[in-house]
C-alpha positions as CSV (number, residue, x, y, z in Angstrom):
1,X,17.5,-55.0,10.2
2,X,17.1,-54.1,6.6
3,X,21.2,-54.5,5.0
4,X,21.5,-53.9,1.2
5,X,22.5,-56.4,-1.3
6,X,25.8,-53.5,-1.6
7,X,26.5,-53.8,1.6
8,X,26.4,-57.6,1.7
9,X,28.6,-57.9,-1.4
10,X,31.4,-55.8,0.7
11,X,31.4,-57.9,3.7
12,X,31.8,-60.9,2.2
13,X,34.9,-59.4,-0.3
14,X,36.2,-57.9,2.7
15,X,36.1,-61.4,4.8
16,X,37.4,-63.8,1.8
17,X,40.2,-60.6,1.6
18,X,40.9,-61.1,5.2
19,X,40.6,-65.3,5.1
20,X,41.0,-67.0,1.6
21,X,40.4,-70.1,3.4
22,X,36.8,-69.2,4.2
23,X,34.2,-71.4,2.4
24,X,31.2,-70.2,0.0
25,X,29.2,-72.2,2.5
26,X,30.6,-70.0,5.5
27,X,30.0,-67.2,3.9
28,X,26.3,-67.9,3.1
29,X,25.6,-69.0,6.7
30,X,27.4,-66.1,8.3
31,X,25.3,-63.6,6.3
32,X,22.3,-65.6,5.6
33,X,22.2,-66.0,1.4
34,X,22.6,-68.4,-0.3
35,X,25.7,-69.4,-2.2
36,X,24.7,-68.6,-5.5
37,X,24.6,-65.4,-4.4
38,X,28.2,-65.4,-2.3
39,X,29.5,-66.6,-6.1
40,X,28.4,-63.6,-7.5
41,X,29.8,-61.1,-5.0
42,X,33.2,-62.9,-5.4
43,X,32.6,-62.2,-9.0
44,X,31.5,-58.5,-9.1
45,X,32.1,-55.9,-6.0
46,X,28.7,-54.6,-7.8
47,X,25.4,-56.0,-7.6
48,X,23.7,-56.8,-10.7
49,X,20.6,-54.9,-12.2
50,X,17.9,-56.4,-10.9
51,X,15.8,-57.7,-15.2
52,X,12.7,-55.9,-15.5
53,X,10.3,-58.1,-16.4
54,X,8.7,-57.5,-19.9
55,X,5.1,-55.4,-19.4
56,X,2.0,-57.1,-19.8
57,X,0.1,-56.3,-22.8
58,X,-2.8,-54.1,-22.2
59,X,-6.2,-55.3,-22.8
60,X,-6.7,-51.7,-25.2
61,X,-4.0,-52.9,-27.7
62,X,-6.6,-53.9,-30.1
63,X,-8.3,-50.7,-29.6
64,X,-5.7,-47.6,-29.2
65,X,-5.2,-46.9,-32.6
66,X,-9.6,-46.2,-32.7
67,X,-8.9,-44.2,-28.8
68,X,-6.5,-42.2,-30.7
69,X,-8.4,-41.0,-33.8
70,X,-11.2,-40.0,-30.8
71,X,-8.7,-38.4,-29.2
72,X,-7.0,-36.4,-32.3
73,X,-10.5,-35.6,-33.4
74,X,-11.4,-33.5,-30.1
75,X,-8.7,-31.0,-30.6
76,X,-10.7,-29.5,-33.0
77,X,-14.0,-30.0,-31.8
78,X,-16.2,-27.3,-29.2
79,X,-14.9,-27.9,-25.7
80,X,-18.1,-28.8,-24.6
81,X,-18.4,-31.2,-27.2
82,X,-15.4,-33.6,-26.8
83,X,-15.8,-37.3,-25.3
84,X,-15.9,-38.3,-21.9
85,X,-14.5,-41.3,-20.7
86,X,-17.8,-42.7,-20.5
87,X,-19.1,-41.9,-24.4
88,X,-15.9,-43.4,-24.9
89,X,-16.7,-46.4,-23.8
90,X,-20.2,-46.5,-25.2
91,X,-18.5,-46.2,-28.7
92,X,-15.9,-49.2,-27.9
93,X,-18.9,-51.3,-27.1
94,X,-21.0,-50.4,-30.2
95,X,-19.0,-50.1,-32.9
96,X,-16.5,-52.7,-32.0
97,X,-18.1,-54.9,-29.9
98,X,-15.4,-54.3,-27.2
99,X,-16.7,-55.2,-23.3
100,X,-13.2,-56.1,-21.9
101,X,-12.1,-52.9,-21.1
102,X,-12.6,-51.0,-17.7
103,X,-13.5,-47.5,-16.7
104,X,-10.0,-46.9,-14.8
105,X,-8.3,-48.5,-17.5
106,X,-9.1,-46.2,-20.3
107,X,-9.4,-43.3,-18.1
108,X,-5.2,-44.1,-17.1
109,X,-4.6,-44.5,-21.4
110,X,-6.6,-40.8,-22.0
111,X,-4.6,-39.0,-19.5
112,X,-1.6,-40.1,-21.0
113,X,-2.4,-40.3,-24.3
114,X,-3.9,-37.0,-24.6
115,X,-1.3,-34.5,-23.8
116,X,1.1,-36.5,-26.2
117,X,-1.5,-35.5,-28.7
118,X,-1.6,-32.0,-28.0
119,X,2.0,-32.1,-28.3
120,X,2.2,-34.1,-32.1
121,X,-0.5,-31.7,-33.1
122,X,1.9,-28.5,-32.3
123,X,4.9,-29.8,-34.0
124,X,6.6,-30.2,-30.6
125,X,6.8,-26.7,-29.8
126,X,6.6,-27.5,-26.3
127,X,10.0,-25.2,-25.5
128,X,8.7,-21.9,-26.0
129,X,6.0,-22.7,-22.8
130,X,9.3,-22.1,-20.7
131,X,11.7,-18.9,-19.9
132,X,14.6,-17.8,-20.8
133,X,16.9,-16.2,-18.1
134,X,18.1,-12.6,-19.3
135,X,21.1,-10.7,-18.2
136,X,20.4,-6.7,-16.8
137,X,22.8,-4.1,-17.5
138,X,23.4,-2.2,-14.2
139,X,21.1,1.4,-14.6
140,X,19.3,0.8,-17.6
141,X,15.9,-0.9,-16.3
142,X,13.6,-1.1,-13.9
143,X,9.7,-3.0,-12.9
144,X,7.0,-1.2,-12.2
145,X,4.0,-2.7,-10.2
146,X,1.2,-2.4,-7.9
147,X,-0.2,-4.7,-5.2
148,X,-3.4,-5.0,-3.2
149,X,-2.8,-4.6,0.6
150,X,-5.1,-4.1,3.4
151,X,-4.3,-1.8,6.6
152,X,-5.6,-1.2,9.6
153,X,-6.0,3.0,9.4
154,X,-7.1,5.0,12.1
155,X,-8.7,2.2,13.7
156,X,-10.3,1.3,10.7
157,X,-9.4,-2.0,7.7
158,X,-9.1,-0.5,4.6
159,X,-7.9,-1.8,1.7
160,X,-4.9,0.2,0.2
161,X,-2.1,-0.1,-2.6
162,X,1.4,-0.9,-2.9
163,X,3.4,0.8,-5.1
164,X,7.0,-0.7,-5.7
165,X,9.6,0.0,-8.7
166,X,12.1,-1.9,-8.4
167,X,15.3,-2.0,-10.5
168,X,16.1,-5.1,-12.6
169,X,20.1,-5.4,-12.1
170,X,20.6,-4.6,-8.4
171,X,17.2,-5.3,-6.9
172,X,17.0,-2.5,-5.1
173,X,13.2,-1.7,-4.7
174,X,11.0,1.5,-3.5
175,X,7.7,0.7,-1.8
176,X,5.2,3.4,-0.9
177,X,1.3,2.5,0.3
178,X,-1.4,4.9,-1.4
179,X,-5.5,4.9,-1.0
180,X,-5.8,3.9,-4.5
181,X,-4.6,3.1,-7.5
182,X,-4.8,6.7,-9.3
183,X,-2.8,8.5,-11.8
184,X,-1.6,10.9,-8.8
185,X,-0.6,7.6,-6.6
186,X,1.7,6.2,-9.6
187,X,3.0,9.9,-10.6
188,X,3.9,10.0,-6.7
189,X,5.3,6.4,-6.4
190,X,7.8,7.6,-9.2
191,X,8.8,10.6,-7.6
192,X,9.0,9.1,-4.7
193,X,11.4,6.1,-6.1
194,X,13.9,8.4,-7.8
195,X,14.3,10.9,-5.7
196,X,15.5,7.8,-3.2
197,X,17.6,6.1,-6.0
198,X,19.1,9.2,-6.8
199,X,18.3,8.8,-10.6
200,X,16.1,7.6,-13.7
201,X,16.7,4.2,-15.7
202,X,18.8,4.7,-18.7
203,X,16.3,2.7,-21.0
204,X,13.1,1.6,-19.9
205,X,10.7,1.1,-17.6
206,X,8.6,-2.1,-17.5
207,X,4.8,-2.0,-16.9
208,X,1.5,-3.9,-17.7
209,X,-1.0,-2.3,-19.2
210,X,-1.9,-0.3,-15.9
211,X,-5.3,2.7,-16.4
212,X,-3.0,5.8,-15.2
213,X,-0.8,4.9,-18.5
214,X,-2.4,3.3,-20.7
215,X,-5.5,4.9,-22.4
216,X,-5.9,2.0,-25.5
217,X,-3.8,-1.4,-25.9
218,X,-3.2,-1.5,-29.5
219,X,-1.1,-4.5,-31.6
220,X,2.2,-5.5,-30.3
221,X,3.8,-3.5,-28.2
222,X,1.9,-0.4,-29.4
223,X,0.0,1.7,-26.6
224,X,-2.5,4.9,-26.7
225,X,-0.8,6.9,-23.8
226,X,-2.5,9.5,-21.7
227,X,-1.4,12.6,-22.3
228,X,-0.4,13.3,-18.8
229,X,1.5,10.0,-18.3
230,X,3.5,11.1,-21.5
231,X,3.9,14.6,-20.5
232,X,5.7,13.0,-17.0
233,X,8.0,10.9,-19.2
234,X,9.3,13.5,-20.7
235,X,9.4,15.6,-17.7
236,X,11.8,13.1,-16.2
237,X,13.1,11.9,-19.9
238,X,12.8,7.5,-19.4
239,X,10.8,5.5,-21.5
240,X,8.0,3.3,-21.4
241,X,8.1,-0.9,-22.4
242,X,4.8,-1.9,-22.3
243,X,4.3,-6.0,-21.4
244,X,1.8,-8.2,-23.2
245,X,-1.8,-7.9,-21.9
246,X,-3.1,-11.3,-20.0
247,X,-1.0,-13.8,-17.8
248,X,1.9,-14.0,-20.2
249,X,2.7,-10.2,-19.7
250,X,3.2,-10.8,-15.9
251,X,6.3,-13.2,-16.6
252,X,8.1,-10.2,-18.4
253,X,8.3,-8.4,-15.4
254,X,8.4,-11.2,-13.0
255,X,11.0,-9.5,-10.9
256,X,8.4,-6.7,-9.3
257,X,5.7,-9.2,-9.5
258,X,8.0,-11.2,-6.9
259,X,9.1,-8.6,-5.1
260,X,5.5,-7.0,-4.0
261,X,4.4,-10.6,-2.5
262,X,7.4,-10.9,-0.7
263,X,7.6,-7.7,0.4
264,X,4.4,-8.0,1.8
265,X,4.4,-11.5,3.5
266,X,7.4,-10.2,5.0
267,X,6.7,-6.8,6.3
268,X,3.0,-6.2,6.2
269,X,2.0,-9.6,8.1
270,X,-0.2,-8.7,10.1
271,X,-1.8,-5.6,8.9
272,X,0.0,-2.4,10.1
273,X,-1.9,-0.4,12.4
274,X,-1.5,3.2,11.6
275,X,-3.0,6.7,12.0
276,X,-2.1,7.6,8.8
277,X,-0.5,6.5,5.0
278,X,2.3,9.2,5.6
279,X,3.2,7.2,9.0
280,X,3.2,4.1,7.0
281,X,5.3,5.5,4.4
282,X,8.0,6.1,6.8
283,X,8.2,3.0,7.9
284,X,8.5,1.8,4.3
285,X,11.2,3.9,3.7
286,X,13.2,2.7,6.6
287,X,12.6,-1.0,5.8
288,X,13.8,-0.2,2.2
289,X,16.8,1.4,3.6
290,X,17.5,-1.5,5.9
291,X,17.5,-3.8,2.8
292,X,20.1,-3.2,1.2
293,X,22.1,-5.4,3.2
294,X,19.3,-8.3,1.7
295,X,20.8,-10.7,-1.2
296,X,18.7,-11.8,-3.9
297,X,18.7,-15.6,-4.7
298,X,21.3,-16.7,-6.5
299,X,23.7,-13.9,-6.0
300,X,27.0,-13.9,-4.0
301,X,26.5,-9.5,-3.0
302,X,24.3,-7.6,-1.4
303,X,21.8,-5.3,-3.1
304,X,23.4,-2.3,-1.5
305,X,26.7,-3.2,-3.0
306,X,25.3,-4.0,-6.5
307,X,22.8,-1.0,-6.3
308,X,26.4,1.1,-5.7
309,X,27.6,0.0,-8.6
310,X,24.2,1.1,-10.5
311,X,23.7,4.2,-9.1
312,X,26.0,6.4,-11.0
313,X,24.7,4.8,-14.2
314,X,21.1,5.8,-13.5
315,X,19.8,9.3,-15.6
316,X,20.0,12.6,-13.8
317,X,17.1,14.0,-12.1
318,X,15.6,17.5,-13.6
319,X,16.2,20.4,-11.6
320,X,12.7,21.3,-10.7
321,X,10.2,18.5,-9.6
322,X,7.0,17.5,-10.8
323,X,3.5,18.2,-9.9
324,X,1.6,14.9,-9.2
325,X,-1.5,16.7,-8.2
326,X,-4.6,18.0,-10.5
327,X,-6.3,21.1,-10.5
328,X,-10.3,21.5,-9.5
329,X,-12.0,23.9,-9.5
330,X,-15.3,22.8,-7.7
331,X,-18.4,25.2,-6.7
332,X,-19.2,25.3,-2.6
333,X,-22.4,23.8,-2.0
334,X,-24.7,25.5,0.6
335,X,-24.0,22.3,2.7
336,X,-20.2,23.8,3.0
337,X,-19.0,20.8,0.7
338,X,-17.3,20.6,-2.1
339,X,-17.7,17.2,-4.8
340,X,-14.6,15.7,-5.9
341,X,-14.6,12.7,-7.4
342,X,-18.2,11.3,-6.0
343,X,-16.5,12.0,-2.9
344,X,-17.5,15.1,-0.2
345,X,-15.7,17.7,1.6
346,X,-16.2,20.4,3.5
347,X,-14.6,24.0,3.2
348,X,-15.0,27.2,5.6
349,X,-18.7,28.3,5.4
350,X,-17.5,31.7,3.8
351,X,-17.0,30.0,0.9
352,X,-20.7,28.9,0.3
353,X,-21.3,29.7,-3.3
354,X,-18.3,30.4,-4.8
355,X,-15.7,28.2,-6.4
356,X,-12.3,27.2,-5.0
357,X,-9.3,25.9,-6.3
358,X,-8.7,22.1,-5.3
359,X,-5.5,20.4,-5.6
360,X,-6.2,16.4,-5.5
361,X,-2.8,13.9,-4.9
362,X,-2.6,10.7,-4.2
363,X,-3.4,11.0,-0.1
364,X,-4.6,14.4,1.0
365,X,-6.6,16.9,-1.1
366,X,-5.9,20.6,-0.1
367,X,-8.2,23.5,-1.0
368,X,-6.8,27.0,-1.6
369,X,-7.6,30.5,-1.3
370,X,-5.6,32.1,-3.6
371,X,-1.9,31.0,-2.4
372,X,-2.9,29.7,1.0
373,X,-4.3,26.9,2.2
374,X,-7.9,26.7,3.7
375,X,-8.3,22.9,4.0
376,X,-6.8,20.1,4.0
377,X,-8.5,16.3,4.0
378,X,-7.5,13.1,3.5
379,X,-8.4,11.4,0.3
380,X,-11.3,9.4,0.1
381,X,-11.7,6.3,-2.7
382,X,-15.3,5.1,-1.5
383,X,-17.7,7.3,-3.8
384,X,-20.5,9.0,-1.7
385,X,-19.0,9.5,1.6
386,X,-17.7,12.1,3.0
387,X,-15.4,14.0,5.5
388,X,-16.5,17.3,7.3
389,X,-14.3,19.3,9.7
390,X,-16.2,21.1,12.4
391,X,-14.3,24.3,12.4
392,X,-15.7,24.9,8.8
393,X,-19.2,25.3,9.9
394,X,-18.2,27.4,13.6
395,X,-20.2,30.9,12.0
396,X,-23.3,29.0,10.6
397,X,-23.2,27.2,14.2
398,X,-23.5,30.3,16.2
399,X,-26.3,31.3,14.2
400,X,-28.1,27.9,14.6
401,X,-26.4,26.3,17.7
402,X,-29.5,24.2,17.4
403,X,-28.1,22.0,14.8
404,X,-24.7,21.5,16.5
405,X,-25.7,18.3,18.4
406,X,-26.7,16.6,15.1
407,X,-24.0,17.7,13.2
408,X,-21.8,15.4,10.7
409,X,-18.7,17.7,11.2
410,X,-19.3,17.0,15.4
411,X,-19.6,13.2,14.7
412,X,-16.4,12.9,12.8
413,X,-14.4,15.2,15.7
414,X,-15.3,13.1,18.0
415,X,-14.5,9.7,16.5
416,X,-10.6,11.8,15.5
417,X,-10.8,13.0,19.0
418,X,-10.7,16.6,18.1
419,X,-13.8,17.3,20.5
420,X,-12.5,16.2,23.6
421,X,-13.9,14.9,27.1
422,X,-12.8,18.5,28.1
423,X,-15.0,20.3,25.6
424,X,-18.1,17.5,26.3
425,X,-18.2,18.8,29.6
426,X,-17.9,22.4,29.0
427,X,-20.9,21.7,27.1
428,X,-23.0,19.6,29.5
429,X,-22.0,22.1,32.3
430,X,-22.9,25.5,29.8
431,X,-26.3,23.8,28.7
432,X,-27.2,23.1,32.8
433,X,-26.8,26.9,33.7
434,X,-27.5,28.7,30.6
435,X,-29.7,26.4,29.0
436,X,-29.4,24.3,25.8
437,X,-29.1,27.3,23.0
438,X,-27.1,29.5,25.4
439,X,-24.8,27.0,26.7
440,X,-24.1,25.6,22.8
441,X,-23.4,29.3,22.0
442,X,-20.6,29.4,24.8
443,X,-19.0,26.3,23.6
444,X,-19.0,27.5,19.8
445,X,-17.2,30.5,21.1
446,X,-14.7,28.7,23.4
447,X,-14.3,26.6,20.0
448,X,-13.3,29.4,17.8
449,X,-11.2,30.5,20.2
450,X,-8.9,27.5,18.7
451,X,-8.3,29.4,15.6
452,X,-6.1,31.7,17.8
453,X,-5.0,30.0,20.6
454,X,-2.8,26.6,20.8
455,X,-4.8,23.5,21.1
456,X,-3.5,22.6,24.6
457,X,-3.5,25.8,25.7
458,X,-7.1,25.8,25.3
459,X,-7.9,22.4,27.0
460,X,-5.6,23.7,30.1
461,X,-8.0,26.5,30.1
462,X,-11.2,25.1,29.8
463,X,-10.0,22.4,32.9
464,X,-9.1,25.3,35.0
465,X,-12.2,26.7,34.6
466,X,-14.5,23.4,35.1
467,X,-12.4,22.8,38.0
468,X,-13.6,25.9,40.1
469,X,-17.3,25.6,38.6
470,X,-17.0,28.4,36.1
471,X,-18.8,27.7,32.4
472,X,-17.3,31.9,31.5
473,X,-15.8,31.9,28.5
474,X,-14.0,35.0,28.9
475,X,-12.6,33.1,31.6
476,X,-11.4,30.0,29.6
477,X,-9.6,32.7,27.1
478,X,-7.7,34.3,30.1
479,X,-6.7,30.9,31.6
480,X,-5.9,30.0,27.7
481,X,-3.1,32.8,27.4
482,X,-2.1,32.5,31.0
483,X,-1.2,28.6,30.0
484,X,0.4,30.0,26.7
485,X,2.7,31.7,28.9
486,X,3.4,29.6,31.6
487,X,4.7,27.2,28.5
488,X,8.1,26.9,28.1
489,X,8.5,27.3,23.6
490,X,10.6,24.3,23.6
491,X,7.6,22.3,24.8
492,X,5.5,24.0,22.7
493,X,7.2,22.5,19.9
494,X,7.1,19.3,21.1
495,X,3.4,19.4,21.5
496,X,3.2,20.4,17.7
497,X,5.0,17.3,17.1
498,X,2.8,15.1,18.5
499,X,-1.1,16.7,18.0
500,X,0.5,17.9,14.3
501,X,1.4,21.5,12.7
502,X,0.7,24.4,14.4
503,X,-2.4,26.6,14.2
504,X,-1.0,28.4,11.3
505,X,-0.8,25.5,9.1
506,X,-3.3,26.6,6.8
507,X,-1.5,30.4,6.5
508,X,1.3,29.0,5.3
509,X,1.9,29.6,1.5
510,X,1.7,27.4,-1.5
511,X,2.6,24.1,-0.5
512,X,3.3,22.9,-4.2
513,X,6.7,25.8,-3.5
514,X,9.6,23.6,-3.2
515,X,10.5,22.9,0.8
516,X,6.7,23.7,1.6
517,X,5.4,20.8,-0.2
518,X,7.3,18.0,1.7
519,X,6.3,19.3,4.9
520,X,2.6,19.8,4.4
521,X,2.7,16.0,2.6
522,X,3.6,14.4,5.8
523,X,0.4,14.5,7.5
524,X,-2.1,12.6,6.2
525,X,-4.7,12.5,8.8
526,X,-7.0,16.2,9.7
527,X,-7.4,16.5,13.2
528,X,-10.4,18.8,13.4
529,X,-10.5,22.3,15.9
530,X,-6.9,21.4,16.9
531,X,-4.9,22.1,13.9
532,X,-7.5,24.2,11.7
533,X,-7.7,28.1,11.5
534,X,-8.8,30.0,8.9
535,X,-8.0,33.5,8.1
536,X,-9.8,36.4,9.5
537,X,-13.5,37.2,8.2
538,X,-14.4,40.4,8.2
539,X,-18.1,38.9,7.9
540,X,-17.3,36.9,11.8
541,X,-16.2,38.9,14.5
542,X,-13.7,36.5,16.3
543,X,-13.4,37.0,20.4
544,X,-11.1,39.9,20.8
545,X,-7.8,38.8,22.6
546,X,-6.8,42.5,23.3
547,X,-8.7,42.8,26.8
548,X,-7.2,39.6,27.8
549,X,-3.8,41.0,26.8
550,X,-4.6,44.1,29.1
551,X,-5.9,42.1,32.0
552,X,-3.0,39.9,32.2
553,X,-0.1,42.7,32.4
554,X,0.8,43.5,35.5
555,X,0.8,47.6,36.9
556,X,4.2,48.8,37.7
557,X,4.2,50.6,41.0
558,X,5.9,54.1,40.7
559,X,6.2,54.8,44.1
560,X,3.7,58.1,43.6
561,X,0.0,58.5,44.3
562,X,-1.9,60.7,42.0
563,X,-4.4,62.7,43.7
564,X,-7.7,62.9,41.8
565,X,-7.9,66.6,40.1
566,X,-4.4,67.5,39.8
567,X,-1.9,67.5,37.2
568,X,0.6,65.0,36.7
C-alpha cells in the first residue's frame, strides 16, 4: 500500500505527540524508514523538496547557435524551400564535421526551438492571437448566421439551411429552416425573427460577408451593398456591421456561430422527418419558445428573463411589413412550364404562350392571374428539374388522353399521393370496358370534377361506384354531391386541415394582402388534383353540376293528381 512521505511525517509527529518516550529507532521500525528520515519529520511537519538534479548537457550545445541561424533563416525563405530535419543534419555533418547527434534529438531541439523563433521574430506580439471578452448592452445587437443542415423532406434527404439571429445580450435566438441560402430566405429569416422578438436591434447587426448582402468586400469594414438588402435596412431602419472576411471574421460573431451547432446537435439529431419546411418551421418556433427557460454558460438567469429586460429596448417595428418575394414575369412554354431560376414549373394549360406574373420567396413560388392565384409550387434549388401538377394539363389531356399514362404531371401525383388507389382503379376498370382512349377520357373527367367538388367527396364517390361495378361518371358526380351532403361542415373542416386548404385556395385574393399572406405561407408542399382548381375557362366546358342538383331534390307530394290535358 502506497502511503506518502506527508502522511508518514504526521504519524510519526502525532505518536512522539502522544509518547515522548518513544525512540527514533521505534519509530523507524513501526513505519519502515529509516531514522534519518524520523529526524527530519521531528524537525519539519513538511517534507522537503525533493533537489532536482542539474540537466545533462545536450550533445547539440556545440551546435545550437549554427541550428538557430538555419532556423531564423527559414522564416524568410519559400515554404517549400525550408530544411528538413534531414538537410539538417546533412549540413551538421559537412560543414562541421558533426556525427554525434541523432535524428530524434534534433528533431525534439527544432520543435522547440522553432516557435520561440517565430515569436522573437514578431516582437512578442503573441497577445493579440487571443480574445478579448466584450460586454452587450441589452437591445442594441444582434448575430446573424446561416448553417448547413440536412432533412429528411417528403421522404426524401435534402440538404437545407438554417437561419438563426440571435441577440448578443440575452441570447435569445430565432431559427427558421429554408431550401437555400437566397436573398428571399435571409429577407424572410429577418422578418421572421422580429416579428417574434417583438422589435429591431438599436445598433447593429453582425454578419460575414454573406451573397444576399454583400455585392463587393472592399477595405476595412467597407462593403458594396445590394441595393435590395439596403433598401430592407431602411425599411426596417437597423444597421449593418460587416465582420472581417476569412477565419478571423468568424470569432467576431462567435455567439451565432455557437449557437447554430448547438442548436443543431441538440434538436436536429437525427434528421427531422417532415412533409414540408413550413411543418418544420413550427416546430422551430416552439423549440425557440421553450428555450427561454435555457441559461447560457456563465450566467446566473434565464434567457427569458434577460431577453425581458431587452425587449423594450429593441427598435419599433414599421407599420406595414415587407415583401421578401421577387417579381417574374416568365413566358408559358408550350410544355405548360414556366423557367425560373434553371428550375421548371408548370401552370394551367390556358396559359400556354402568354406571360404570368411569378412571385418567388424563400419556399413556395406562387403564380398569378391578375390578383388571384393560379399556382402554387414548392421551391426548387437543384437547377434543371422540375415539378408539374396534373391538374394543369386536365384540357390538353382530354384531347390527347393518349399521353396521360406517360405523363410527368401523373408521375409526381402519384409519388404525393394525389392520384390515389381509388382513381388507379377507376382507370384500370374504365380502360377494361371502354377501352384504353375511352376509359382515360372518363377518368380525366372524374378528375376535373375535383376542381368543383371536395377531394373526399370525390374518392367516396368513385368507391361507391366501383363497389357496385359502375365505371359512369355521371354516376361518381351524383354519389360525389350525395357524400357532400351527407357530411357534417364541421368535418368538413377538419378534413381541410389534414389534406390542406380547401378547393378554393387558388380564388382567394392576393396573398401578399396582409392576413392572406400568412395563411397561404404555411403550406409548403402542393398536393396535386386535391387542393388545385382553377377558374372557369370559357375555352373548357367543365361537367355541368346543375342536373345533378335536379336529380338529387326530392318531389314534394301535393296530395293532387294532374290529369294530362287539363288546366291546373
Amino acid at each position: 500500500m502506497y502511503r506518502s512521505r506527508e502522511w508518514i511525517f504526521e504519524r510519526i509527529r502525532r505518536d512522539r505527540r502522544l509518547d515522548p518516550a518513544l525512540s527514533g529507532r521505534a519509530l523507524a521500525l513501526r513505519y519502515r524508514v529509516s531514522r534519518n528520515t524520523v529526524a527530519k519529520a521531528l524537525a519539519s511537519p513538511v517534507p522537503a523538496k525533493r533537489k532536482k538534479p542539474p540537466p545533462r548537457p545536450s550533445v547539440l550545445e556545440p551546435v545550437k547557435p549554427f541550428i538557430d541561424a538555419i532556423l531564423r533563416a527559414d522564416l524568410d525563405a519559400p515554404r517549400k524551400q525550408r530544411h528538413t530535419i534531414d538537410r539538417v543534419l546533412q549540413r551538421l555533418a559537412g560543414e562541421h564535421d558533426f556525427e554525434l547527434d541523432a535524428y530524434s534529438t534534433v528533431l525534439d531541439y527544432v520543435a522547440r526551438r522553432r516557435p520561440e523563433l517565430v515569436l522573437e521574430a514578431r516582437e512578442g506580439r503573441r497577445h493579440l492571437e487571443g480574445t478579448v471578452p466584450q460586454a452587450k448592452r441589452p437591445g442594441e445587437e444582434a448575430e446573424v448566421g446561416f448553417a448547413d443542415v440536412w432533412l429528411d423532406l417528403a421522404g426524401q434527404r435534402r440538404k437545407c439551411v438554417l437561419f438563426t439571429l440571435r441577440l448578443s445580450y440575452s441570447g435569445k435566438a430565432v431559427h427558421r429552416v429554408y431550401a437555400t441560402a437566397s436573398q428571399e430566405a435571409f429577407f424572410e429569416g429577418h422578418v421572421e425573427a422580429f416579428e417574434m422578438l417583438g422589435g429591431v436591434p438599436a445598433v447593429h447587426i453582425r454578419y460575414d460577408n454573406l451573397k444576399p448582402a454583400v455585392k463587393l468586400v472592399l477595405f476595412g469594414r467597407s462593403r458594396t451593398e445590394s441595393a435590395r438588402w439596403a433598401a430592407f435596412r431602411s425599411w426596417y431602419g437597423f444597421s449593418a456591421f460587416y465582420c472581417t472576411p476569412g477565419e478571423e471574421g468568424a470569432h467576431e460573431k462567435r455567439g451565432v456561430e455557437h449557437e447554430g451547432g448547438r442548436f443543431r446537435r441538440t434538436h436536429l439529431v437525427p434528421p427531422p422527418q417532415v412533409e414540408s419546411l413550413a411543418e418544420l418551421n413550427e416546430r422551430l418556433a416552439a423549440i425557440d419558445a421553450a428555450e427561454d427557460a435555457r441559461h447560457v454558460h456563465g450566467r446566473p438567469t434565464s434567457i427569458g428573463f434577460d431577453f425581458e429586460q431587452e425587449r423594450e429596448l429593441l427598435g419599433v417595428l414599421p407599420a406595414d411589413g415587407y415583401d421578401c418575394g421577387i417579381d417574374l414575369t416568365p413566358v408559358v412554354h408550350r410544355n405548360g412550364r414556366i423557367t425560373v431560376r434553371q428550375c421548371y414549373y408548370s401552370v394551367p394549360a390556358k396559359f400556354i404562350g402568354t406571360k404570368v406574373r411569378v412571385k418567388l420567396r424563400a419556399n413556395e413560388l406562387w403564380v398569378y392571374d391578375g390578383r388571384q392565384v393560379v399556382a402554387r409550387h414548392p421551391r426548387l434549388t437543384r437547377r434543371y428539374t422540375f415539378h408539374d401538377i396534373l391538374d394543369h394539363y386536365l384540357e390538353i389531356l382530354l384531347v390527347k388522353p393518349g399521353a396521360f399514362a406517360g405523363a410527368s404531371a401523373l408521375a409526381q401525383a402519384r409519388a404525393e399521393g394525389g392520384f390515389t388507389r381509388t382513381h388507379e382503379a377507376l382507370w384500370a376498370a374504365a380502360k377494361q370496358k371502354t377501352g384504353d382512349r375511352e376509359g382515360t377520357r372518363m377518368l380525366i373527367e372524374v378528375l376535373l370534377l375535383h376542381r368543383q367538388l371536395p377531394a373526399d367527396a370525390v374518392i367516396a364517390g368513385l368507391t361507391t361506384v366501383l363497389r357496385v361495378g359502375s365505371v359512369s361518371t355521371d354516376l361518381v358526380a351524383i354519389e360525389a354531391r350525395k357524400a357532400m351532403e351527407n357530411t357534417e361542415p364541421d368535418a368538413c373542416d377538419d378534413l381541410d386541415d389534414v389534406n390542406g386548404p380547401g378547393l378554393d385556395a387558388e380564388h382567394d385574393d392576393d396573398p401578399d394582402r396582409p392576413g392572406q399572406d400568412e395563411a397561404a405561407g404555411e403550406e409548403a408542399k402542393v398536393i396535386s388534383l386535391h387542393t388545385r382548381r382553377l377558374p372557369p375557362d370559357p375555352r373548357t366546358a367543365l361537367p355541368d353540376m346543375a342536373k345533378y342538383d335536379r336529380l338529387l331534390t326530392p318531389v314534394k307530394d301535393t296530395g293532387t293528381t294532374k290529369q294530362k290535358g287539363t288546366s291546373a
